[in-house]
One Martini backbone bead per residue (centre of mass of N, CA, C, O) as a GRO file, in nm:
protein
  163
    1UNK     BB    1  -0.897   3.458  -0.979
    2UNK     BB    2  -1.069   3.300  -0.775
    3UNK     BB    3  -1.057   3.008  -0.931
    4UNK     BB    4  -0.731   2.998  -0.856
    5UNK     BB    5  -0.743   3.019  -0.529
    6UNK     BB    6  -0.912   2.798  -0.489
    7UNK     BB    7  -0.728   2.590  -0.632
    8UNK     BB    8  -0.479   2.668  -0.420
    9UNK     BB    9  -0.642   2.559  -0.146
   10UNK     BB   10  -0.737   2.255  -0.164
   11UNK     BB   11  -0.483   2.105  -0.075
   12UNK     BB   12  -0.505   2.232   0.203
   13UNK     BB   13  -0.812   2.036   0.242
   14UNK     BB   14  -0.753   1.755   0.174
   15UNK     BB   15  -0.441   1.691   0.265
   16UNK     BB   16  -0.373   1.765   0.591
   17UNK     BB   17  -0.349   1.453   0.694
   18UNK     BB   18  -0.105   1.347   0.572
   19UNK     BB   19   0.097   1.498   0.774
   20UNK     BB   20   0.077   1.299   0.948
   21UNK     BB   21   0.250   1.039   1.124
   22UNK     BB   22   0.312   0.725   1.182
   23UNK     BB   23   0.607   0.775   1.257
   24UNK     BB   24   0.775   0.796   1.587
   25UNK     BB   25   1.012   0.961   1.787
   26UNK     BB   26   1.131   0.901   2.128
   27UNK     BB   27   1.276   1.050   2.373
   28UNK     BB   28   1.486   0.980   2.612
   29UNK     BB   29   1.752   0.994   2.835
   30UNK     BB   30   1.888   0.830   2.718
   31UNK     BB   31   2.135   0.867   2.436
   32UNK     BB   32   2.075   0.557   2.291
   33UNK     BB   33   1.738   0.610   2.397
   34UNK     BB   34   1.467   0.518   2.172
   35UNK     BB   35   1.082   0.567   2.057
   36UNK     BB   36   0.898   0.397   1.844
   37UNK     BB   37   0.596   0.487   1.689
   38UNK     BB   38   0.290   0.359   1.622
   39UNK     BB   39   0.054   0.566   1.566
   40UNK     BB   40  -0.209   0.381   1.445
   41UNK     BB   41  -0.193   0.144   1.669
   42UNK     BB   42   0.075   0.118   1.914
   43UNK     BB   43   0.356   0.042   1.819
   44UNK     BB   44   0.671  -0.053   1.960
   45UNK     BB   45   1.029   0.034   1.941
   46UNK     BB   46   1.366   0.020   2.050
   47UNK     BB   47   1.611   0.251   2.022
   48UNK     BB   48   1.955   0.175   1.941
   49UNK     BB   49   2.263   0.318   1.974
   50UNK     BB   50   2.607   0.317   1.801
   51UNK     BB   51   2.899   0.199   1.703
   52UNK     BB   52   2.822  -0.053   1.634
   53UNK     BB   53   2.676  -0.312   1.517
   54UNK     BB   54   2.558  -0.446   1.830
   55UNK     BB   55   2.435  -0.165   1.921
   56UNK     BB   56   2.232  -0.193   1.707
   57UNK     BB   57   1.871  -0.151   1.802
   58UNK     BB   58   1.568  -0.324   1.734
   59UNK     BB   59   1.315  -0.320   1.961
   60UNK     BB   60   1.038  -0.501   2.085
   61UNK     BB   61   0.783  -0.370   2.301
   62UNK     BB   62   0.538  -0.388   2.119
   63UNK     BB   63   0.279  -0.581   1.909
   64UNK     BB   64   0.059  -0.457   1.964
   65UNK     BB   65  -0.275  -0.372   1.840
   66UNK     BB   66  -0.481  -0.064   1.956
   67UNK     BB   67  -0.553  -0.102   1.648
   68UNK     BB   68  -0.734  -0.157   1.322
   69UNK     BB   69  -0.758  -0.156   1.036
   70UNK     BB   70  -0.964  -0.163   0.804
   71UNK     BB   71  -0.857  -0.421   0.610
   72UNK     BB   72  -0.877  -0.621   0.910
   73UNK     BB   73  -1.184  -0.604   0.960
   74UNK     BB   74  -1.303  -0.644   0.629
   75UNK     BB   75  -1.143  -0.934   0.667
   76UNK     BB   76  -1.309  -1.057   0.910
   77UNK     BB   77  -1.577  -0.998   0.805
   78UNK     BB   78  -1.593  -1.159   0.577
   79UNK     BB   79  -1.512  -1.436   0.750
   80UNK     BB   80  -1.814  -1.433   0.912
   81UNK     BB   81  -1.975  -1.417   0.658
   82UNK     BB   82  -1.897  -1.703   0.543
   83UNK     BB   83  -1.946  -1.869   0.803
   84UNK     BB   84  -2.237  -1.841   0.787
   85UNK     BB   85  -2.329  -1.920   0.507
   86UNK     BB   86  -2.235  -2.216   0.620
   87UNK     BB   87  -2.389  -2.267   0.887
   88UNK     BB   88  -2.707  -2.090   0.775
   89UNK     BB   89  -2.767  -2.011   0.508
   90UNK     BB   90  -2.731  -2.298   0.347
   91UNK     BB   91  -2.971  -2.381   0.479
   92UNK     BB   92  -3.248  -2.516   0.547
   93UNK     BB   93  -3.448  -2.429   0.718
   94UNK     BB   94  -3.530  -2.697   0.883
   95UNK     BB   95  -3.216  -2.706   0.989
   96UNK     BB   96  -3.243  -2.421   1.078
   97UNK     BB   97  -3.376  -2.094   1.150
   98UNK     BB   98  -3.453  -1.825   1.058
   99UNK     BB   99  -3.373  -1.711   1.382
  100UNK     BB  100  -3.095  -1.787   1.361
  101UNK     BB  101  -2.997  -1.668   1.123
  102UNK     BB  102  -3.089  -1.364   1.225
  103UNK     BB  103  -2.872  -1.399   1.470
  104UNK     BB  104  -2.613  -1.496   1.344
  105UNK     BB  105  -2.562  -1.250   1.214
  106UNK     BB  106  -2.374  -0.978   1.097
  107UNK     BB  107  -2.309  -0.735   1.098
  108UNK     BB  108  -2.263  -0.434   0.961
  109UNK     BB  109  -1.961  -0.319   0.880
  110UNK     BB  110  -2.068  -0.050   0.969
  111UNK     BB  111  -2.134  -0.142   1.281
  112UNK     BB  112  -1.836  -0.238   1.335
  113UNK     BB  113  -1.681   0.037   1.276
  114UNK     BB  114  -1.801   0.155   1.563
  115UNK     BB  115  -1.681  -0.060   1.781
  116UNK     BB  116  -1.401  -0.049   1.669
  117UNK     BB  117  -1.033   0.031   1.681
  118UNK     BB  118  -0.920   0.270   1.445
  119UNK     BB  119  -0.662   0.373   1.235
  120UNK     BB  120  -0.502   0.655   1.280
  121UNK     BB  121  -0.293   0.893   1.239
  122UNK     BB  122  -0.205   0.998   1.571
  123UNK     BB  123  -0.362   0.850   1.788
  124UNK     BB  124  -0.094   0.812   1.912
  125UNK     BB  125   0.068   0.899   2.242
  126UNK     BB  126   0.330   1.030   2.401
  127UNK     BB  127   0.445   1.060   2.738
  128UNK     BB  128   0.681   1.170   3.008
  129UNK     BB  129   0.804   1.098   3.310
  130UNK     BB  130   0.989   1.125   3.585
  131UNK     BB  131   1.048   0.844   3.494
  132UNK     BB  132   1.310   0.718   3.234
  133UNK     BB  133   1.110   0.430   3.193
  134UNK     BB  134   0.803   0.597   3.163
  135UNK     BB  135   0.540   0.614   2.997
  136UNK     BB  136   0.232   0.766   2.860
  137UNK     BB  137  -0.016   0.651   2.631
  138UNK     BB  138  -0.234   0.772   2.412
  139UNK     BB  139  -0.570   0.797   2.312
  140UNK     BB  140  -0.702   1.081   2.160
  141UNK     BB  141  -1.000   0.957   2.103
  142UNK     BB  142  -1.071   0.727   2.405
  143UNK     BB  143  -0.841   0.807   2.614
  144UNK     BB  144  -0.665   0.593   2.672
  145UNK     BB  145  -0.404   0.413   2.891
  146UNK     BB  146  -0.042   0.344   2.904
  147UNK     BB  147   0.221   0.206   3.021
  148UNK     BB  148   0.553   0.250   2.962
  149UNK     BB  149   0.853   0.025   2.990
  150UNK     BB  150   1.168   0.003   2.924
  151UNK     BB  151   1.484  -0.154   2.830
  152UNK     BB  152   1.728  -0.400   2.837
  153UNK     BB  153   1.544  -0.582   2.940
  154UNK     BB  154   1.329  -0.792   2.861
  155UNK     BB  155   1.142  -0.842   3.115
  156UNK     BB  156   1.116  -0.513   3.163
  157UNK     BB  157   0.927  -0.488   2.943
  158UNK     BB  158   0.579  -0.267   2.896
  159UNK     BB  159   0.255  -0.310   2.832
  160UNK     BB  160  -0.028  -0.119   3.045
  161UNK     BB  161  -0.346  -0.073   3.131
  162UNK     BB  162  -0.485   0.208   3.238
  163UNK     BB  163  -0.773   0.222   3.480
   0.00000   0.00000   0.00000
């Protein structure tokens, strides 16, 4: 019976994290006008609604990704590991000196990993101001915060990091 309980509790400690949404929608004051969230990256999306088919508009608001993939580190990684190879490590002592070789090698994965800003469920989150056109962003890891700013007008939108 214990072996059985045990069993079924498994999956709510294994799978906890999987239920954070990667993508949320935040109402504006506008009832047209609300922002999609990517929670993992930080990239925003102004979603307007309407009766028309001209109506429905999904604007990008911000396309920057304030954190990467674990995937697109490991690209980047790996791409500077050949670069390497190929610039210092494949040439002869003589014409690299052992000392170029291992000041320009890249660290290892993991200690890249240690100071990018990695991707995770829930990272971002948007919080709502008094004024109906900005919003303000945060990050729930390293605390950073950015101002977000909708509009209908394409100049008038806006994130910009808070200092």
């Amino acid at each position: 019976m214990k072996k059985l309980l045990l069993l079924l509790f498994i999956p709510v400690f294994c799978f906890g994290q999987e239920d954070i949404e990667r993508y949320k929608v935040y109402e504006t004051t506008n009832i047209y006008t609300s922002l999609l969230l990517d929670s993992a990256t930080g990239k925003i999306w102004q979603l307007q609604i309407g009766v028309g088919d001209t109506d429905r508009l999904r604007t990008v608001l911000s396309e920057i990704e304030y954190a990467e993939t674990i995937e697109k580190i490991t690209e980047d990684w790996n791409q500077s590991m050949e670069e390497w190879e190929e610039e210092y490590n494949s040439k002869p002592d003589s014409i690299v000196s052992v000392e170029d070789k291992a000041y320009w090698k890249p660290s290892s994965l993991e200690k890249t990993l240690e100071y990018r800003t990695v991707a995770k469920n829930g990272r971002f989150k948007l919080y709502p101001t008094g004024n109906m056109y900005n919003f303000i962003m945060v990050d729930v890891i390293n605390g950073k915060t950015y101002q977000v700013q909708w509009s209908a007008k394409k100049d008038s939108r806006l994130v910009f990091r808070i200092r």
